[in-house]
C-alpha positions as CSV (number, residue, x, y, z in Angstrom):
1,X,-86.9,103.7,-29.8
2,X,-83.3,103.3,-30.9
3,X,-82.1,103.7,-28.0
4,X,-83.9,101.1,-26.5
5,X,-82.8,98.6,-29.1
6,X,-79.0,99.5,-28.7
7,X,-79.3,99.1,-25.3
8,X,-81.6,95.6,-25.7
9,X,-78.6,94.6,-27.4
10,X,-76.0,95.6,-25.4
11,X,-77.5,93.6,-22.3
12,X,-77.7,90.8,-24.7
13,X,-74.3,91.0,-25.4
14,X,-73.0,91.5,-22.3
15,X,-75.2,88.4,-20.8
16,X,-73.6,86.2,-23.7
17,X,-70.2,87.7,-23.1
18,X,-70.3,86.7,-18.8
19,X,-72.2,83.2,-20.3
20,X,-69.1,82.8,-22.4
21,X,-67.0,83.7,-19.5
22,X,-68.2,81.5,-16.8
23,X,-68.1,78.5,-19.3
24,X,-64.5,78.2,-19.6
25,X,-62.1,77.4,-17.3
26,X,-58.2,76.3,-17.3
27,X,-56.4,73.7,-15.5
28,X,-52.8,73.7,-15.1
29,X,-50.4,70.5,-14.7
30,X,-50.4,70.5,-10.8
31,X,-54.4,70.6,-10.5
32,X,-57.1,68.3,-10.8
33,X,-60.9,69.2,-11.5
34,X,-63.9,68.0,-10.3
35,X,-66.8,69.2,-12.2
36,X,-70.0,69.3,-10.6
37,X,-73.5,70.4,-11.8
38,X,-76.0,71.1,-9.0
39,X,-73.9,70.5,-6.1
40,X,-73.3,66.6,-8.0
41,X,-69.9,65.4,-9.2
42,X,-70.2,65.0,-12.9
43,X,-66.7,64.2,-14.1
44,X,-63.1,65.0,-13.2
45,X,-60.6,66.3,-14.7
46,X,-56.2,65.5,-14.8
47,X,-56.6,62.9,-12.2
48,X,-54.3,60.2,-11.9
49,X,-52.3,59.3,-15.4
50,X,-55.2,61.5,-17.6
51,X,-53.7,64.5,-19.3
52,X,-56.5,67.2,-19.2
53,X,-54.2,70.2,-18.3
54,X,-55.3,73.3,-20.5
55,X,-58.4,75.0,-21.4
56,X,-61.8,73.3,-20.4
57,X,-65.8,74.4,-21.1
58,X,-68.7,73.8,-18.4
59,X,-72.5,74.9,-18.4
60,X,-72.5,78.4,-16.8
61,X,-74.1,78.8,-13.5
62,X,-75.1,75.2,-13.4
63,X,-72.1,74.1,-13.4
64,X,-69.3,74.8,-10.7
65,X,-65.4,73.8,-10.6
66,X,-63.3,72.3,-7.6
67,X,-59.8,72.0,-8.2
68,X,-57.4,69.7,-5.9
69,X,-53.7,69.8,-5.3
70,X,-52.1,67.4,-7.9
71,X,-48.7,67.6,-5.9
72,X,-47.2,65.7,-3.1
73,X,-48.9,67.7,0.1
74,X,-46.9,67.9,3.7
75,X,-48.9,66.7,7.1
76,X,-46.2,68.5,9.6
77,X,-47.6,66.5,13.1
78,X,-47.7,67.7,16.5
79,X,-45.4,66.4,19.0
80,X,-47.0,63.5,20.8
81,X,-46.5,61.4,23.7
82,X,-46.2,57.9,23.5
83,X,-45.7,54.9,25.9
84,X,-43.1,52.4,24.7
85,X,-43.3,48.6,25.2
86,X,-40.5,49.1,28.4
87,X,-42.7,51.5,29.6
88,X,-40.4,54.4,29.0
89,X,-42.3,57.5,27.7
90,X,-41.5,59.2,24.8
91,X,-41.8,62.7,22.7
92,X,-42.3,61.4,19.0
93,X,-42.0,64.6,16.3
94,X,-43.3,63.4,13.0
95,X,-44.6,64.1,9.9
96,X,-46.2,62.5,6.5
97,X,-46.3,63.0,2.9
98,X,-49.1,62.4,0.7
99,X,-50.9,62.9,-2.8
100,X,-54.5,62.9,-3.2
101,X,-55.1,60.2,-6.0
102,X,-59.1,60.0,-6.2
103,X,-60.4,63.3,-6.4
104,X,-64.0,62.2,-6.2
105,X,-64.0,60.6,-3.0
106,X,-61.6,62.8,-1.4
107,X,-64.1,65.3,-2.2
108,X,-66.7,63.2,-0.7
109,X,-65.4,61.9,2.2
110,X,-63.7,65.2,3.6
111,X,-63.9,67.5,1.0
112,X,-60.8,70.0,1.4
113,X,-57.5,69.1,2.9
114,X,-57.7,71.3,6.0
115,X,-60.1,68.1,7.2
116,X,-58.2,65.8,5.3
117,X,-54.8,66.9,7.5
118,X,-57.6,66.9,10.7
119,X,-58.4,63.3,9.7
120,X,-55.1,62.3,8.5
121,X,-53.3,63.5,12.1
122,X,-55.7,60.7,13.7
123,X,-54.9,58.1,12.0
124,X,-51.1,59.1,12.2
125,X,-50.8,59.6,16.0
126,X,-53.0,56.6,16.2
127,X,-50.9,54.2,14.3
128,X,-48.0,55.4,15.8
129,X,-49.3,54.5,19.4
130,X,-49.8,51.3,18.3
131,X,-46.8,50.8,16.5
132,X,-44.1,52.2,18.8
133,X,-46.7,50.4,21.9
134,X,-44.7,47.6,20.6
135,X,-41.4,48.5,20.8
136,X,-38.9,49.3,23.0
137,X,-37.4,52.7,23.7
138,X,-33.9,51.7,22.1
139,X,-36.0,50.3,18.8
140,X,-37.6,53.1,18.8
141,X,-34.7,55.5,18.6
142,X,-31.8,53.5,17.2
143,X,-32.2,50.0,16.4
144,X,-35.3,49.3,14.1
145,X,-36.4,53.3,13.5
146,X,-36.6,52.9,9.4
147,X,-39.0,49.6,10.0
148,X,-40.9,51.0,12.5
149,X,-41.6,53.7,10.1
150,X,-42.2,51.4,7.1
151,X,-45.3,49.8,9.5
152,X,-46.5,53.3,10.4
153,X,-46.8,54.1,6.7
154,X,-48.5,51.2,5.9
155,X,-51.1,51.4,8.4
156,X,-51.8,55.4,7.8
157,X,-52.0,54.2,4.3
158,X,-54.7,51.6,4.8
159,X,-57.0,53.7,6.5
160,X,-56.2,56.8,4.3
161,X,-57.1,55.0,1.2
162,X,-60.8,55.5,2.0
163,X,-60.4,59.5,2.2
164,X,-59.0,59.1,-1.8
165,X,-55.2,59.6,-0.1
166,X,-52.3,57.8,-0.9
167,X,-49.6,58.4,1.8
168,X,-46.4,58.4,0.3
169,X,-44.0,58.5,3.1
170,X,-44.2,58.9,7.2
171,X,-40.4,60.0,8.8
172,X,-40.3,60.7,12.6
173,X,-38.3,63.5,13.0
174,X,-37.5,63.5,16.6
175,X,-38.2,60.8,19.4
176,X,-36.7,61.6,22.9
177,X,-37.4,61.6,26.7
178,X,-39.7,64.0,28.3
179,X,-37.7,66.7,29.6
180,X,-37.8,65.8,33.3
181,X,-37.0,62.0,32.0
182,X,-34.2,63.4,30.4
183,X,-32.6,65.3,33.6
184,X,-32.9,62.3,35.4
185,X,-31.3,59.6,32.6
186,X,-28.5,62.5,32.2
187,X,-27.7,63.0,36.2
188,X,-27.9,58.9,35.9
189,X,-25.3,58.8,33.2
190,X,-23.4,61.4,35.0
191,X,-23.3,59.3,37.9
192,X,-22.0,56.5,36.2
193,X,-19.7,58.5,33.9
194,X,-17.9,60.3,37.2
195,X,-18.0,56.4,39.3
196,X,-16.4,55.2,36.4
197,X,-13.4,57.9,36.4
198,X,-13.3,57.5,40.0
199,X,-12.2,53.5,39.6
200,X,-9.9,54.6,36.2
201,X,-8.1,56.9,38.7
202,X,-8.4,54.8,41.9
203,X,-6.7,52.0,39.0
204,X,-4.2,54.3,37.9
205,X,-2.7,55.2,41.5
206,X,-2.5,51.7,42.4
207,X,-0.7,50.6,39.2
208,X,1.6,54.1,39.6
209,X,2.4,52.9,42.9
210,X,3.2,49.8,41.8
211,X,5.2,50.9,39.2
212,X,7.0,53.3,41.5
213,X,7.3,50.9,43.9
214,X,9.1,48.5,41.8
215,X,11.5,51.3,40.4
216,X,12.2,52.4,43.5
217,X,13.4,48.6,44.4
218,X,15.2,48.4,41.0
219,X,17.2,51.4,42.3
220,X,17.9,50.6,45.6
221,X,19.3,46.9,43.9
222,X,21.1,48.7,41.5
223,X,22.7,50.6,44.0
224,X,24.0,48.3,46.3
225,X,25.1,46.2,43.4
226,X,27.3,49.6,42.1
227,X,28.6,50.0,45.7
228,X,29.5,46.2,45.8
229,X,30.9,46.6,42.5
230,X,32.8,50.0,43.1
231,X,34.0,48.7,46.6
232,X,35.6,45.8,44.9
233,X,37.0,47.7,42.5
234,X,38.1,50.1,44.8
235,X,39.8,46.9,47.2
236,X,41.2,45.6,43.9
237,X,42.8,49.3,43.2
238,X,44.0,49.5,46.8
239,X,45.7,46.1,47.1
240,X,47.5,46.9,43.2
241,X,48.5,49.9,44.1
242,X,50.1,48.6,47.8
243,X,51.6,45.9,45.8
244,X,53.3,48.1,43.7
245,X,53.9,50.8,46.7
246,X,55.7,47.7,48.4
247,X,57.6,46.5,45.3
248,X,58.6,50.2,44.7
249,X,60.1,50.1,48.5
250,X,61.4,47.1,48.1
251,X,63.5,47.8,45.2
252,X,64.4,51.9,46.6
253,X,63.3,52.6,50.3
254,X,65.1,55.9,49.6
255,X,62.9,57.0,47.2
256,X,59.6,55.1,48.5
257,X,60.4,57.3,52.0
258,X,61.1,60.5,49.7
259,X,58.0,59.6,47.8
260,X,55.4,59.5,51.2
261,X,57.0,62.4,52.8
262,X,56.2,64.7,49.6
263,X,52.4,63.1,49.9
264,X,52.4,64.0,53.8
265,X,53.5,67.5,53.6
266,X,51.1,68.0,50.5
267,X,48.2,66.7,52.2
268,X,49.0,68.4,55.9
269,X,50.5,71.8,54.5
270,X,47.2,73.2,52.5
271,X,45.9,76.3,52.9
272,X,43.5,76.4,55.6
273,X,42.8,76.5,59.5
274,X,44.5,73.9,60.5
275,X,47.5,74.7,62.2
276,X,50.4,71.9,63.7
277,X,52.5,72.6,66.3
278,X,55.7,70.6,65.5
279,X,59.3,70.8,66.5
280,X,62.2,71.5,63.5
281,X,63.6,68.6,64.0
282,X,61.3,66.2,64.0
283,X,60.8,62.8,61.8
284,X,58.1,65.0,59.6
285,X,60.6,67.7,58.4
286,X,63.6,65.9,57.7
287,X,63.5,66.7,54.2
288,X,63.5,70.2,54.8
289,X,67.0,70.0,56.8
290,X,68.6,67.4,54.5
291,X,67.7,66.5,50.8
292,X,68.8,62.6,51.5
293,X,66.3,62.7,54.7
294,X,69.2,62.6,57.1
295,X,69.5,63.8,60.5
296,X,72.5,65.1,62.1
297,X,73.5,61.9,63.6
298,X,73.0,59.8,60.4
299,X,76.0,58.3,59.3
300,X,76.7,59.9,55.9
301,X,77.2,57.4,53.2
């Protein structure tokens, strides 16, 4: 009999303990709740500006607790395909931020955010088809990237809001040229890039050839104006130094004669092949036979 009270009691205890335990439940600063009692949302819990993080109390098994992510959450997008205005096509990367911001129609409208990312991917790739639709390949990836952006945002926003989902930002992280478009604008730019050095070069010769050319005029002007220059210095030199060869014979023929001879044999007698064949007493070795220059016959003075 005691025995079946203490254990009576023990299974009452232990049902109020597991009552007690599935009554509580804790919610920290990055979660909100949403309470719900039979499968319908009752109240929620640390949404928006409301403070509720800490310890909470529910009706065991009737109710049940569904906690959201309170934090900015990441939509990383597939790499899509899309045909800009100049019908060029292009490989858009992007991606989107966002925060969940009523709990209670997020929960009814898709529940958990593996279909909320499903659903929010649509509306991204779709707004971006029709915004970059619009634009041109170069707006697209250079001149108006961060407002094309902005418009993308806006519309992802205005169709999220109905899903309880605030976007908070939308970046495209890549948007090039399909891989065969690329080979083909590359081998284009290649083309242009190598006809471009050609006419750089082709430019260069021609002005190098000018340039030589015109130096090799400048030279061949310099030149002849040296050689005019040098020649008439040269004449100049000659008719001083006859001048003064004639003035110098004019005032002693003795010495002007002596002077010549000494020049002659210096210039005939140098050491080489050439050899002369010329009798003692000729006109060209009188020096050697008299120091005046005198032959035999010469009166002396």
């Amino acid at each position: 009999m005691i025995k079946g009270i203490l254990g009576l009691v023990g299974l009452v205890v232990a049902v109020l303990l597991i009552a007690a335990y599935t009554s509580v439940f804790f919610i920290t600063p990055t979660q909100q709740a949403l309470v719900l009692r039979l499968g319908e949302p009752i109240r929620t819990l640390n949404d928006g500006d409301k403070k509720d993080s800490g310890l909470h109390f529910k009706t065991p098994l009737i109710d049940t607790v569904v906690y959201l992510d309170k934090r900015i959450l990441d939509l990383d997008n597939a790499a899509q395909e899309v045909i800009a205005a100049d019908q060029k096509r292009l490989v858009v990367d992007a991606f989107a931020r966002y925060k969940i911001t009523d709990p209670l129609r997020f929960f009814q409208s898709v529940n958990n955010t593996d279909r909320a990312n499903s659903q929010l991917s649509n509306i991204l790739n779709s707004s971006m088809r029709r915004v970059l639709g619009e634009s041109s390949f170069i707006q697209v990836v250079r001149d108006e990237r961060a407002g094309l952006m902005a418009r993308i945002r806006e519309l992802v926003n205005r169709e999220a809001a109905s899903f309880g989902i605030s976007v908070v930002d939308v970046r495209i992280r890549r948007a090039d040229l399909p891989d065969a478009n690329s080979q083909a604008v590359f081998q284009r730019m290649q083309t242009e890039r190598q006809r471009e050095a050609a006419e750089i070069r082709a430019g260069g010769a021609q002005l190098a050839q000018t340039i030589r050319a015109r130096a090799d005029r400048d030279v061949t002007v310099l030149l002849a104006e040296a050689t005019s220059k040098s020649e008439q210095t040269r004449g100049e030199g000659d008719g001083k130094r006859n001048a003064i060869f004639a003035a110098a014979y004019g005032r002693d023929p003795d010495f002007f004669s002596f002077y010549r001879s000494m020049q002659a044999y210096e210039a005939g007698l140098k050491q080489g092949e050439t050899r002369m064949l010329l009798s003692p007493d000729s006109d060209f070795f009188r020096y050697f036979n008299d120091a005046a220059g005198r032959f035999d016959n010469t009166p002396r003075r």
